[in-house]
Z-matrix of the N, CA and C atoms (Angstrom, degrees):
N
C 1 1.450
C 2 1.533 1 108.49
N 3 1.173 2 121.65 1 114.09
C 4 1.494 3 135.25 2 164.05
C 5 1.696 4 120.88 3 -25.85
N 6 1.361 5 132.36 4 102.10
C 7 1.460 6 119.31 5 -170.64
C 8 1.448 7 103.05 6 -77.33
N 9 1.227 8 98.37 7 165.43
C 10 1.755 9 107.58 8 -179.06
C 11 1.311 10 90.39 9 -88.17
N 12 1.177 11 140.35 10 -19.47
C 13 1.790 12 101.55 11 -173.50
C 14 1.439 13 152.32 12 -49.82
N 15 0.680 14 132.67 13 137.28
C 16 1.958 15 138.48 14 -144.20
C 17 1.871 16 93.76 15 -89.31
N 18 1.165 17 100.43 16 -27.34
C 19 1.551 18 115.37 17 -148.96
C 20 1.788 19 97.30 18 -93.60
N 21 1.378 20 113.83 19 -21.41
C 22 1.245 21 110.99 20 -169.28
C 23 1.570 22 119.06 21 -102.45
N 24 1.208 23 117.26 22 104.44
C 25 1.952 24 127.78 23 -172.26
C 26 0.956 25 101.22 24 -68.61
N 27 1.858 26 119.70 25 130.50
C 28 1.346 27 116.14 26 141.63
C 29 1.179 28 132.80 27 -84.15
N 30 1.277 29 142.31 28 159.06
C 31 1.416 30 137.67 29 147.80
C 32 1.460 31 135.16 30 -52.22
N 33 1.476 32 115.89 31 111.58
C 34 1.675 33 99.64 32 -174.92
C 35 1.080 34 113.96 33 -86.14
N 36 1.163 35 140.16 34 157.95
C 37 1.649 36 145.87 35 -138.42
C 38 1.108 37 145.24 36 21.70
N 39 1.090 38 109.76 37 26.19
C 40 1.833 39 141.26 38 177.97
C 41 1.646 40 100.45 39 -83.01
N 42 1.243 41 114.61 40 8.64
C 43 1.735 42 93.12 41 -155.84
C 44 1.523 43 101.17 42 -104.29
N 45 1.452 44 109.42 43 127.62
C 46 1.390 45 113.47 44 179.21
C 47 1.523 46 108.60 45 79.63
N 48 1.396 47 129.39 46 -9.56
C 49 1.625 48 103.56 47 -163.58
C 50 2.213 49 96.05 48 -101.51
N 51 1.275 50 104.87 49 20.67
C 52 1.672 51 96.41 50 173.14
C 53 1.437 52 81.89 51 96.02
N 54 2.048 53 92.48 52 -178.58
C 55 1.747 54 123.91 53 -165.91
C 56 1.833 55 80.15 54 -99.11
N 57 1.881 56 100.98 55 138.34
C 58 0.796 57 154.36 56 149.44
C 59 1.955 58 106.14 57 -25.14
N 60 1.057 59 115.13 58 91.80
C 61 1.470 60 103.93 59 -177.88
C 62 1.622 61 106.15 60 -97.86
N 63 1.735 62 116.69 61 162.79
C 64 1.123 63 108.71 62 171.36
C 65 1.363 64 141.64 63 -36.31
N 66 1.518 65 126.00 64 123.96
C 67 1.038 66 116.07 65 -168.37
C 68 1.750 67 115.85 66 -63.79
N 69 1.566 68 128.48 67 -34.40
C 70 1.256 69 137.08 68 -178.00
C 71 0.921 70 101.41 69 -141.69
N 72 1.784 71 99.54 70 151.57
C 73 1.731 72 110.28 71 -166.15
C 74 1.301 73 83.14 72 -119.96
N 75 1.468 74 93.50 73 130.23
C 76 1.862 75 124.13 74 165.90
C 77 1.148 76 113.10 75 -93.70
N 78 1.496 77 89.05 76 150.55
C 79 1.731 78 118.02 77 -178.43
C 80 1.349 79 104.43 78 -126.12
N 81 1.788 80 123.43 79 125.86
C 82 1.285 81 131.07 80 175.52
C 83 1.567 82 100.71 81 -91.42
N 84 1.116 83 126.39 82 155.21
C 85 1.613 84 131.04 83 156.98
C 86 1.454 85 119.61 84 -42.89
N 87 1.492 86 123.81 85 -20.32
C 88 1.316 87 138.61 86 174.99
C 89 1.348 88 112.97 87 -66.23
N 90 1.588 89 112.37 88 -57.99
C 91 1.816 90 125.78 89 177.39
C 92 1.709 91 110.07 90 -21.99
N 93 1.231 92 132.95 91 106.35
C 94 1.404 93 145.48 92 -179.88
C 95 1.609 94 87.69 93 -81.27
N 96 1.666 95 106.47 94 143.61
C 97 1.323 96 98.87 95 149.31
C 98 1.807 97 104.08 96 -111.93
N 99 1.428 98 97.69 97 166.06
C 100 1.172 99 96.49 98 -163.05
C 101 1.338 100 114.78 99 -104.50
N 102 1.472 101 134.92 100 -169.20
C 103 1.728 102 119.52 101 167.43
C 104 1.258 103 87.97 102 -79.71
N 105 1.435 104 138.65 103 -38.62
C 106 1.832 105 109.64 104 -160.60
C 107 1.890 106 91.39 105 -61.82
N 108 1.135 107 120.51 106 -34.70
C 109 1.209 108 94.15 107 -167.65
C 110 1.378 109 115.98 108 -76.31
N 111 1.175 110 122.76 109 -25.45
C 112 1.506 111 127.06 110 166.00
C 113 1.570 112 109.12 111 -48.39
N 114 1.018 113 114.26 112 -60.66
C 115 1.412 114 134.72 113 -172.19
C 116 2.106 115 99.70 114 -63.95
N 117 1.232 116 114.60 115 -34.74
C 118 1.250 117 102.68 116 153.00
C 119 1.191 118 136.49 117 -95.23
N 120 1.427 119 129.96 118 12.91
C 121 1.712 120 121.69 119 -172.48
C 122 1.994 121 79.75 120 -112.70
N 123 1.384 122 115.63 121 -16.91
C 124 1.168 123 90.59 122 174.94
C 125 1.749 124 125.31 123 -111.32
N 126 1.456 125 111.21 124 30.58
C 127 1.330 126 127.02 125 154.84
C 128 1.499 127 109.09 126 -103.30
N 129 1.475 128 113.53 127 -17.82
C 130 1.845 129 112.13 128 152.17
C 131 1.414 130 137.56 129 -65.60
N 132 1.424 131 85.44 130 -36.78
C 133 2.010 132 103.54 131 166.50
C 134 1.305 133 104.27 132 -59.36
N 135 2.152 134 117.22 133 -57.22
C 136 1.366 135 109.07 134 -162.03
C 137 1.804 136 100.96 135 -67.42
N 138 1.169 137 139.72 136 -5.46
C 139 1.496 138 137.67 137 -140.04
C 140 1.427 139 85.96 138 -99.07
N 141 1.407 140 108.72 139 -53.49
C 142 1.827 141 121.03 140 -172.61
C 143 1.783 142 107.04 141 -58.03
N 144 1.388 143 93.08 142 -38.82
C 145 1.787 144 88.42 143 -160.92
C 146 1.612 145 100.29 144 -85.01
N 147 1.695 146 121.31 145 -19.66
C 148 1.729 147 109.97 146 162.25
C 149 1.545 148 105.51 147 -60.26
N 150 1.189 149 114.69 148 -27.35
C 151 1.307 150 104.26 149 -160.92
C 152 1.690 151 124.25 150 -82.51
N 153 1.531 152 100.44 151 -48.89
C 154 1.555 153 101.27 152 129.07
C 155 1.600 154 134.42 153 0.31
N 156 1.153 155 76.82 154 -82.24
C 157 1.542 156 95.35 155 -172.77
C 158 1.537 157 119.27 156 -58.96
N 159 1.140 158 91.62 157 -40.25
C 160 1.664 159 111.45 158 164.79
C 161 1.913 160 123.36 159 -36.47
N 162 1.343 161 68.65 160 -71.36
C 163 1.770 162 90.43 161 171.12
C 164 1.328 163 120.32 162 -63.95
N 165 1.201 164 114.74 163 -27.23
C 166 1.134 165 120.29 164 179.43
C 167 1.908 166 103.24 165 -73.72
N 168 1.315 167 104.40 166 -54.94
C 169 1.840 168 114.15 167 -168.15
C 170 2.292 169 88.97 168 -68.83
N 171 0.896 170 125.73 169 -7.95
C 172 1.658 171 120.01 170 -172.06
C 173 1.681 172 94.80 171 -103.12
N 174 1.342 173 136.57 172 -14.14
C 175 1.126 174 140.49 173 -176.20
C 176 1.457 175 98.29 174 -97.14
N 177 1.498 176 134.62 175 -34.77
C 178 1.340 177 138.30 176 -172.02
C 179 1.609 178 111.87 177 -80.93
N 180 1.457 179 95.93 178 -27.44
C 181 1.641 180 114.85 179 -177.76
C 182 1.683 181 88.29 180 -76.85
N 183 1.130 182 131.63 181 -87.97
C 184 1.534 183 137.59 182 167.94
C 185 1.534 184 109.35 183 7.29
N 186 1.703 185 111.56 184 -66.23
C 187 1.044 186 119.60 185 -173.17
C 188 1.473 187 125.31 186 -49.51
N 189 1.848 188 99.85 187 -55.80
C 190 1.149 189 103.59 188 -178.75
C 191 1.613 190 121.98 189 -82.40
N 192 1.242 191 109.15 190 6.03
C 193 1.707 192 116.01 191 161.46
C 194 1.008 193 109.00 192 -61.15
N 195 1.410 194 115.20 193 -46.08
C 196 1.864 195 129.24 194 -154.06
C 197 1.913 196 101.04 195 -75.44
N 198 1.819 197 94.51 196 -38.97
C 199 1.472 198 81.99 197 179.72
C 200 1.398 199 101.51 198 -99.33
N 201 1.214 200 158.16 199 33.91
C 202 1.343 201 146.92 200 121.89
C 203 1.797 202 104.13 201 -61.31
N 204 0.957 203 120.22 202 -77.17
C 205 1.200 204 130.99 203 -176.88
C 206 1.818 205 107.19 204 -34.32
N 207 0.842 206 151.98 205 -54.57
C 208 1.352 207 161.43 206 120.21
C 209 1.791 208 88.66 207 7.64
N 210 1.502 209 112.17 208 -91.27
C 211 1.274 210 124.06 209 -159.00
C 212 1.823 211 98.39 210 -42.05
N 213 1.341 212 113.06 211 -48.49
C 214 1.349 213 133.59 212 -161.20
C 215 1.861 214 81.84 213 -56.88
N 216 0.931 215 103.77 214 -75.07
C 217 2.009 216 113.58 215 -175.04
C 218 1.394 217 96.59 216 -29.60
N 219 1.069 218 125.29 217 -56.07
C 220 1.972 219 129.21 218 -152.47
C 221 1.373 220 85.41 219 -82.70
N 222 1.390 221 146.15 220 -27.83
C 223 1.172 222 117.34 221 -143.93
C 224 2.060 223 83.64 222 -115.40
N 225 0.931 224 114.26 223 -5.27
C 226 1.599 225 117.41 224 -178.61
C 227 1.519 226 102.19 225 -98.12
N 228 1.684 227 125.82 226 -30.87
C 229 1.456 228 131.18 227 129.89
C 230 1.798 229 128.44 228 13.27
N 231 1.252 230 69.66 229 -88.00
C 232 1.755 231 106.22 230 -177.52
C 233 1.822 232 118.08 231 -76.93
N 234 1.528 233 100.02 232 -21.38
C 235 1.690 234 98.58 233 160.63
C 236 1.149 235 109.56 234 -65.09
N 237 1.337 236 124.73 235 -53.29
C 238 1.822 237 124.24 236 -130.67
C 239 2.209 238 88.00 237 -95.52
């Protein structure tokens, strides 16, 4: 049941979404990193640079569609 008090603020948009977690996560000078974490920021490095690479080999594929397709035009050209 809703209290009458005049004195008591709610929060607007708090409603239903859960408790409020820290806004920023701190780091003391103490925090060790560890090898798993080594060992994970650098299966993130290798993750980024396939991916890269990726984009890079789907842009080369792109390319050479554009110049088949071109060739395909000139050479349907020269049928008609």
């Amino acid at each position: 049941m809703p209290s009458n008090n005049k004195n008591e603020q709610k929060t607007p948009g708090r409603k239903g979404k859960g408790p409020a977690g820290p806004s920023k996560q701190s780091f003391s000078a103490n925090d060790t990193v560890t090898v798993a974490d080594k060992d994970r920021a650098a299966q993130i490095e290798e993750m980024k640079q396939n991916i890269q690479s990726r984009k890079y080999a789907i842009k080369e594929l792109k390319w050479d569609n554009a110049k088949d397709a071109a060739k395909i035009a000139k050479l349907e050209q020269l049928e008609i």
